[in-house]
C-alpha positions, 0 to 999 in steps of 0.5 A, spaced: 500 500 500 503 506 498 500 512 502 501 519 500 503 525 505 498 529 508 499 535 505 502 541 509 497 546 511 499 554 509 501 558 515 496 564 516 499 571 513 503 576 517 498 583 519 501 589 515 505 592 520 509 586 524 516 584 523 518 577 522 522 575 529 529 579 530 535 575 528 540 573 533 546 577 535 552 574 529 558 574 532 563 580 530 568 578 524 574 574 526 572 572 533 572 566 536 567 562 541 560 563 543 558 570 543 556 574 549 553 580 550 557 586 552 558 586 560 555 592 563 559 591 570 557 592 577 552 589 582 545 587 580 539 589 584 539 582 588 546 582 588 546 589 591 541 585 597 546 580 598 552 585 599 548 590 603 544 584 608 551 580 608 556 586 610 551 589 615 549 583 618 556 579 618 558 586 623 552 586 627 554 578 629 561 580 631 559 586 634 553 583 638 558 577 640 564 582 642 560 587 645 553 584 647 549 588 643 550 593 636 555 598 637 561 601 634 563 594 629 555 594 626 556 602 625 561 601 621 560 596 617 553 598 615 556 604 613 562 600 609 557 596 606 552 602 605 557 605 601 560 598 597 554 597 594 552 604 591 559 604 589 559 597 586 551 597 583 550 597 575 547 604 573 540 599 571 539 599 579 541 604 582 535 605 586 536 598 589 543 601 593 539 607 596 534 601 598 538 596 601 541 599 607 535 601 611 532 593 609 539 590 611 540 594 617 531 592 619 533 585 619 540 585 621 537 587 628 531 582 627 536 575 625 541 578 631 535 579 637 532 573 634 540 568 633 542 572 640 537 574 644 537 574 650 533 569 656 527 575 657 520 573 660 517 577 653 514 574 648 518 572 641 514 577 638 515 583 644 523 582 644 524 583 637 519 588 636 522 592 643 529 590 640 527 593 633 525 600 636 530 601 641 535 600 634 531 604 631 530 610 635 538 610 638 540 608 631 536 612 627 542 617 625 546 612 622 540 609 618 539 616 615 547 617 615 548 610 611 543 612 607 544 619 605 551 617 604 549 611 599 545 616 595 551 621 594 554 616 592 550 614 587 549 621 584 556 622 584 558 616 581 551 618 576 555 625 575 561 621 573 557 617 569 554 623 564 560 628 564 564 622 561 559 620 556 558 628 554 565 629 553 565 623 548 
């Protein structure tokens, strides 16, 4: 028995107006290996997180260690990190460096009244509510100052950025 294919079915014509789909990026001539995008360098909103949360809370540990409570170690790691993030940040996610110190600073006070906090008669709940207060009222300066600090950092590596691309 001989059977005949079953016949191709046309596609249905493109509307006016739409363009058939972009061709991939070819390679510039006389590269070798796979291509690759541009790299824009820098920190990406996440990574911004990661390096914010990790720098403050891995000072907030050794403080609260050392010193039983956040003190001068905390202090200057929030503001190294604050200071690192918006300088290392890629200009897409600039507003994630002015965001991330005080969320790294909430929850460093949070995870270290939570891993080290002391034997109270509170509830879990009061302690780090209390914890959370008290660091925010007596270190309400320098979650203002790290994050003041971040955006000047921000806008003058932004200044940076556009003199350089005006003067080329």
């Amino acid at each position: 028995m001989d059977r005949a294919a079953p016949p191709r079915r046309a596609r249905p014509p493109r509307p006016a107006g739409q363009h058939p789909r972009p061709a991939p990026p070819r390679r510039p001539p006389g590269a070798s290996g796979a291509y690759r995008p541009a790299h824009t360098g820098g920190l990406t909103a996440a990574g911004a997180a990661v390096f914010g949360l990790g720098g403050t809370l891995l000072g907030g540990l050794v403080d609260h260690l050392a010193t039983d409570g956040l003190g001068v170690v905390f202090g200057l790691a929030f503001l190294i990190s604050s200071v690192f993030v918006a300088w290392k940040v890629r200009a897409q996610d600039w507003i994630a460096a002015i965001i991330a110190p005080p969320i790294a600073f909430a929850v460093t006070v949070v995870l270290v009244s939570t891993l080290l906090g002391g034997d109270t008669h509170e509830s879990y709940l009061t302690r780090v509510g209390l914890d959370l207060i008290t660091a925010l009222s007596f270190k309400a300066g320098l979650l203002w100052g790290g994050t003041a600090l971040a955006a000047v950092v921000v806008l003058v590596k932004r200044r940076l950025i556009d003199r350089a691309s005006n003067a080329a």
